[in-house]
Steps between C-alpha positions, in 0.01 A plus 500: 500500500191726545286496753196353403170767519257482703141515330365817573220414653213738566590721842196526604432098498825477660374722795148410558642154539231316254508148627410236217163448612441877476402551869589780714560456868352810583157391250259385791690654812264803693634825622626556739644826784744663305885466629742815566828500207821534608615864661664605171169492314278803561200335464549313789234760687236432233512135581643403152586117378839406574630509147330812422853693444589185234176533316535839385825350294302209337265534220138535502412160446686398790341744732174409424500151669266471779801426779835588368502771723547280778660180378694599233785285582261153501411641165845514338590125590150345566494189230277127480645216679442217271407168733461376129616581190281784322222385211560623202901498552743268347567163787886583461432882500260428826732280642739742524269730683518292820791741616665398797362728751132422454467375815622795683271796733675796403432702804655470835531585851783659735571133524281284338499405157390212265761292338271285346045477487345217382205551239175423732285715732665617786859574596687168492844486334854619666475806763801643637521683829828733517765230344439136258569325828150577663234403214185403527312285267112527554326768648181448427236352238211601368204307303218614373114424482225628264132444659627231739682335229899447507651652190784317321670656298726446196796594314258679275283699736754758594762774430735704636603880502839552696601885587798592771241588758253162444384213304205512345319091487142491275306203556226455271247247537186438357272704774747741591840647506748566780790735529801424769752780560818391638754670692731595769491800644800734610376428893539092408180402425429263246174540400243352294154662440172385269211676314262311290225643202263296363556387116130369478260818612415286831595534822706225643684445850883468496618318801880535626670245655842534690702238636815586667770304813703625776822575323855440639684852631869465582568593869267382644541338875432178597167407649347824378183503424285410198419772295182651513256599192574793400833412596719224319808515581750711731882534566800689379684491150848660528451662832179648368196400650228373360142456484312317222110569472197388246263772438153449346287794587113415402610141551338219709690204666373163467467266788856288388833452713639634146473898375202465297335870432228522303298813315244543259502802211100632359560516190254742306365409175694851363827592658749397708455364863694623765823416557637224768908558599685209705881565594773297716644776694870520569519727819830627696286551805155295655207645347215236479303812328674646207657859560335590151181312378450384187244691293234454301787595223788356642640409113392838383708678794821274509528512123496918541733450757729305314509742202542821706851351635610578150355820479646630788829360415568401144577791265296505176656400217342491116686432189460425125674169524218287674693239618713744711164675669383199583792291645565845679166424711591113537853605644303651750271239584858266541576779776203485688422134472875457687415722748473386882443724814714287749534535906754188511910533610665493199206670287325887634258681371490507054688205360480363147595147380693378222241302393152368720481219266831352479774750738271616833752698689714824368802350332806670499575417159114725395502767719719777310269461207197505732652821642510663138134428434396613848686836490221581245215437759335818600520416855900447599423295801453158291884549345649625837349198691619268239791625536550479881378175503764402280771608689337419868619129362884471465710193529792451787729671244265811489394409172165559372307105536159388426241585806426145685165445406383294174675336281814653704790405284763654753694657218691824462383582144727746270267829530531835405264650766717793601471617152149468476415683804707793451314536142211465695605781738529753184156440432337470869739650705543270823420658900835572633448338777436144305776540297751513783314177668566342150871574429669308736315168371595643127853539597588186696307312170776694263774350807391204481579394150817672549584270746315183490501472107823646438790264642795667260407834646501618129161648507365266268220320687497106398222220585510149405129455495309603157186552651601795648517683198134452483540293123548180708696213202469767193810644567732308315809682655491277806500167310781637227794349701305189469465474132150700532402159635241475723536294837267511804749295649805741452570836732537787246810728557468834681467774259592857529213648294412809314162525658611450842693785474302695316234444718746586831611820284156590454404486913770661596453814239111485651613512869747768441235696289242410809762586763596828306135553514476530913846676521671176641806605282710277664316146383479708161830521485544103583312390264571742239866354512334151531349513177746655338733206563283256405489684177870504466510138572241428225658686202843348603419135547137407333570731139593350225607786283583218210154383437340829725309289727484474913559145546501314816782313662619218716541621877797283543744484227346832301422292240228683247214366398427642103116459495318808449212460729210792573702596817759607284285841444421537858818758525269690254206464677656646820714800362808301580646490184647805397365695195744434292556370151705179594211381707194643329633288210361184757081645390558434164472082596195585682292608196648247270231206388826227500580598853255597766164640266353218488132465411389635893846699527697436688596186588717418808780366311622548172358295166815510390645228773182251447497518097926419575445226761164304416162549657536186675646564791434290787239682671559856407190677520480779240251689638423859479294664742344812575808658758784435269233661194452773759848556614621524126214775445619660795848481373422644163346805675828546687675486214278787318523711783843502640717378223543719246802362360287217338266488199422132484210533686234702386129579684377293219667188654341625823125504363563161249623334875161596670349400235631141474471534881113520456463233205684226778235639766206480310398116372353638169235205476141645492405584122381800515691659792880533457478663849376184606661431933798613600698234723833575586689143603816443732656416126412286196669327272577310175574823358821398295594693217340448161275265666190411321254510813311865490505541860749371775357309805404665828617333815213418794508756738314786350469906575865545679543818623903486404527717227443898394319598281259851602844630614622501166162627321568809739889553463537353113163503309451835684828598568492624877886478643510520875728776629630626827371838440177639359505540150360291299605303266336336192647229264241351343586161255101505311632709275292332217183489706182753416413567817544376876411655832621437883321684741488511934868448478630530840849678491683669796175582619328667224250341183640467188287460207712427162292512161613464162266546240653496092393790397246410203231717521293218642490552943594231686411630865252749533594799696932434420688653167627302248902409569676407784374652793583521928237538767687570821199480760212589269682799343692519127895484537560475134421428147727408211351328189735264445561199717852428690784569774351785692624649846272767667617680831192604722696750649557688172205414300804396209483238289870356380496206219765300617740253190316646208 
């Protein structure tokens, strides 16, 4: 069925980040010193805004807002948290505005991050220090008092702004108003600060009250001390030290046992009063006195901070389709809210979770896909340290295993990271040097399920354990010998499965590649031949040229197991399969609505083997989920770029998938913003076919960091295919698009700017020609007016147009 069009809402709207209330962030904030850009942009010497280089591709409109220049990123995805439901909105409309992440501080620290804050002044709610085990609950509250008098204030006396770098609270009460900025800063400080105006012409006196405790530190020693104001707590967390301080500057300290800090704001009968900051300070070292005070502008400094992590590392990206710009920005946002900055055994230097809100630790079963969207960082280090941390954490066996700290599930997840870090190596080439420190860890992973998971010796991996595979109880494979009957009770058979070796296949082709890379020909060789017999062992023993499908089977008896699951394509998505009719014939099930397109194609396991059985199931979940969504797009792109022997699938499948893919992300429940807040869930549900609910349900845990997404904006909407050499090579699928631009694309160490503008007459980008155009460090590569598969060799100048 077609994918179901996005409104086209107004671009500029969608970038200025109109909130309901139709506030700015930016509305009241002073200037402030102005902040070098990154090195690319020449106008770093001139002391340009941050996102000067992106403003010069937006339209006027959008460059004329007081602030853009430096927090254009809080203006793409700032939005109104809605304590209540909205006047003047439908109860079951506003009821459905209460998304499930409301109560969430979108900014974070190299350890600390929110996982939940409660709705009153202060910072009280759920704050995490490095993992979910170490949380603390309260760190401070705050009450206010106008002219001596407490202020109590109700449901209907405030509102709140929330923006990746802070949250915005507006108290309004009768004499005068109060704004409280909330965030956490990249140095872990959680910080709260307070201004107040008058609403009456008079001058009033705001007084600030802070209570705060001693808070408990793991580590800590027997008979140590109490802690001392500023101090309130100290110990270790995961061999890390640490030091936990309140700081208040302008504050005064009543005469209590208890932390009771007290400070009163002038405020003028016109204007603003001046601002009052308090912070809990998580510190790695002693320092009663913070390193870096907070200023007058603390909010105003973090929040241009914040923003110019993006500038310096995220690539631009505009296009016509709305919904794509804009979950291209929130992507991002997923990437650095996951980030941590760890000194701890098992975790060094740049790590990213799975998922701060639901997964806090790299999981095996994530980090290939994490890999993909970090290649496209402009900075390598964050995909290269992911990486090693990845493989500094290997089971017994050699295997690849969850890193110990929380949740640790101790599992050897199915991966594909030897894949994704030799694509990664095309586009940032790795130091020699770290690439021979890595290999050995890649190659005794590849071993290891060779020898561990493979008791036959056939090359055909097999686990008994579904949740390995990373779709836990939807694959229906393991329960088939059952009667596709669930039992918790029952052991599920070992399975020699098409992803496990396509996965294996895929490592050992990217150590080979890697080790061809360094001139270690003789582990090339290895694991050249390695892979090549997994693939022989694939085609012989999982096809089924009958009904042209890779099927699983039992490990013991060789039994096959005929459900067509998602993991059937994974010899597709890993260039196992050969291109060749007899196989390619397997993509035409992949674009078919009875089989795997369902309404958020695809689905893990055919709809063809639910619609035959019964949807009742005993406990069969059903679910589809953003990494199996992302794995099929993934999979489609293989199949457009390396198979030529197929015509099933077409880039129009590839752009209808994305799109679906963003109608899932996006709830869809403001009324007059179809771009309303993206949320990407672990999975939802209640999807089944022909069902008669509009959207499927989203699990808890919100914002996982498990799936691509900007990875395949830059190699399918855009088209860029990773080589081992330095052309460059263009496929792009938004073939039907006006216009779309990526630009500050980092790419075996030069910029790549790639603009395609229909030509129309009517200038998209002002300075660029109509067509399809190349920047290769600033400078013109090529020009073609119509849009599609382009190669262009730097060394020539020559352009070839590759499948036409």
């Amino acid at each position: 069925m077609p994918a179901r069009p996005f409104t086209r809402w107004p671009v500029v709207a969608a970038i200025v980040g109109l909130v309901v209330a139709g506030s700015l962030v930016w509305r009241t904030q002073r200037p402030d010193a102005p902040v070098a850009t990154p090195e690319r942009d020449a106008a770093a010497s001139a002391g340009a805004a941050p996102f000067s280089r992106w403003l010069q591709f937006e339209p006027a409109a959008v460059r004329a807002n007081a602030g853009v220049g430096d927090r254009y990123v809080d203006a793409v995805l700032g939005h109104q948290v809605f304590r209540l439901p909205p006047r003047g909105v439908h109860p079951q409309i506003g009821r459905q505005l209460l998304l499930d992440d409301d109560e969430l501080l979108l900014s974070s620290g190299r350890h600390l991050w929110t996982r939940k804050l409660t709705h009153q002044p202060g910072l009280v709610g759920e704050f995490c220090y490095a993992h979910s085990t170490y949380c603390l609950r309260r760190l401070f509250d705050v009450a206010f008092s106008i002219d001596g008098q407490p202020a109590v204030l109700y449901d209907n006396q405030y509102w709140m702004e929330r923006y990746p770098s802070h949250t915005i609270v507006h108290y309004t009460l009768p004499q005068v108003s109060i704004e409280e900025r909330k965030f956490i800063t990249y140095d872990d400080r959680a910080v709260a600060t307070y201004a107040a105006k008058s609403n009456d012409k008079q001058p009033h006196t705001v007084t600030l009250e802070v209570i705060a405790s001693s808070v408990p530190v793991p580590g800590t020693t027997d008979g140590a001390a109490a802690p001392e104001f500023p101090l309130l707590g100290t110990g270790a967390f995961q061999g890390m030290p640490l030091s936990i301080y309140l700081d208040a500057p302008g504050f005064a300290r009543a005469d209590t046992p208890t932390i009771h800090l007290r400070r009163d704001l002038a405020v003028p009968p016109e204007g603003a009063s001046e601002d009052a900051a308090v912070s809990v300070r998580f510190d790695s070292a002693p320092h009663a006195t913070p390193q870096t005070p907070l200023g007058d502008d603390a909010h105003l400094a973090h929040a241009r901070s914040y923003n110019r992590w993006f500038a310096d590392h995220v690539p631009y990206f505009d296009a016509s389709d709305p919904g794509f710009k804009k979950m291209w920005y929130y992507r991002w946002w997923i990437v650095r809210f996951h980030l941590v900055e760890m000194k701890a055994p098992d975790l060094q230097g740049f790590a990213f979770y799975e998922g701060k809100l639901g997964f806090d630790n790299p999981i095996g079963f994530a980090v290939p896909a994490q890999l993909k969207e970090l290649t496209y960082l402009r900075d390598p280090a964050y995909a290269l340290s992911q990486a090693q941390n990845s493989y500094r954490n290997r089971a017994s066996s050699g295997a690849v295993v969850d890193p110990p700290g929380s949740p640790y599930w101790g599992e050897t997840y199915s991966h594909w990271n030897g894949m994704a870090l030799a694509e990664f190596h095309r586009v940032h080439p790795i130091p020699p040097e770290a690439l021979r420190k890595l290999l050995p860890e890649m190659a005794a992973d590849v071993r290891a399920w060779l020898s561990a998971y493979d008791a036959d010796g056939d090359g055909l991996p097999e686990r008994d354990r579904p949740r390995v595979t990373g779709y836990d109880l939807d694959i229906l494979s393991y329960w088939y010998f059952a009667g596709t009957r669930l039992d918790p009770r029952a052991e599920p058979p070992a399975l020699e499965r098409v992803d496990f070796a396509s996965f294996v296949f895929a490592n050992a082709s990217g150590v080979a590649e890697l080790a061809a890379a360094v001139g270690d020909t003789a582990l090339a060789s290895e694991f050249s031949a390695v892979a090549a017999r997994v693939r022989d062992a694939t085609l012989a023993h999982l096809w089924d040229p009958e009904t042209a499908f890779f099927y699983p089977r039992r490990a013991d008896d060789h039994a096959r197991a005929p459900i067509r699951e998602l993991h059937g394509f994974f010899p597709f998505t890993t260039l196992l399969a050969p291109d060749d009719p007899r196989y390619t014939a397997a993509l035409a099930t992949l674009v078919d609505p009875n089989e795997f397109w369902a309404r958020y194609p695809p689905v893990i396991t055919s709809q063809r083997h639910y619609r035959d059985w019964t949807w009742e199931m005993d406990g069969l979940t059903r679910n589809i989920a953003p990494h199996p969504i992302s794995m099929g797009a993934r999979t489609v792109l293989q199949a457009l770029k390396h198979y030529r022997q197929q015509t099933a699938v077409t880039p129009d499948h590839f752009m209808e998938l994305m799109s679906r893919y963003n109608d899932l992300v996006y709830p869809r429940v403001h009324p007059s913003d179809p771009l309303w807040r993206p949320n990407v869930h672990e999975y939802y549900s209640k999807w089944e076919p022909y069902s008669i609910s509009p959207r499927p349900k989203p699990s808890d845990i919100s914002h996982d960091f498990h799936s691509m997404y900007v990875s395949l904006v830059v190699e399918g909407v855009v088209g860029l295919t990773p080589r081992t050499d330095e052309r460059i090579e263009l496929q792009p699928m938004a073939r039907r698009w006006s216009y779309f631009l990526l630009d500050g694309l980092r790419y075996r160490g030069h910029d790549l700017t790639v603009v395609w503008d229909r030509p129309d007459g009517e200038v998209r980008y002002t300075g660029y020609p109509e067509g399809f155009s190349l920047y290769v460090d600033g400078a013109l590569a090529f020009t073609r007016p119509e849009l599609g598969p382009v190669v262009y060799d730097p060394s020539t100048r020559g352009v070839e147009l590759p499948f036409q």
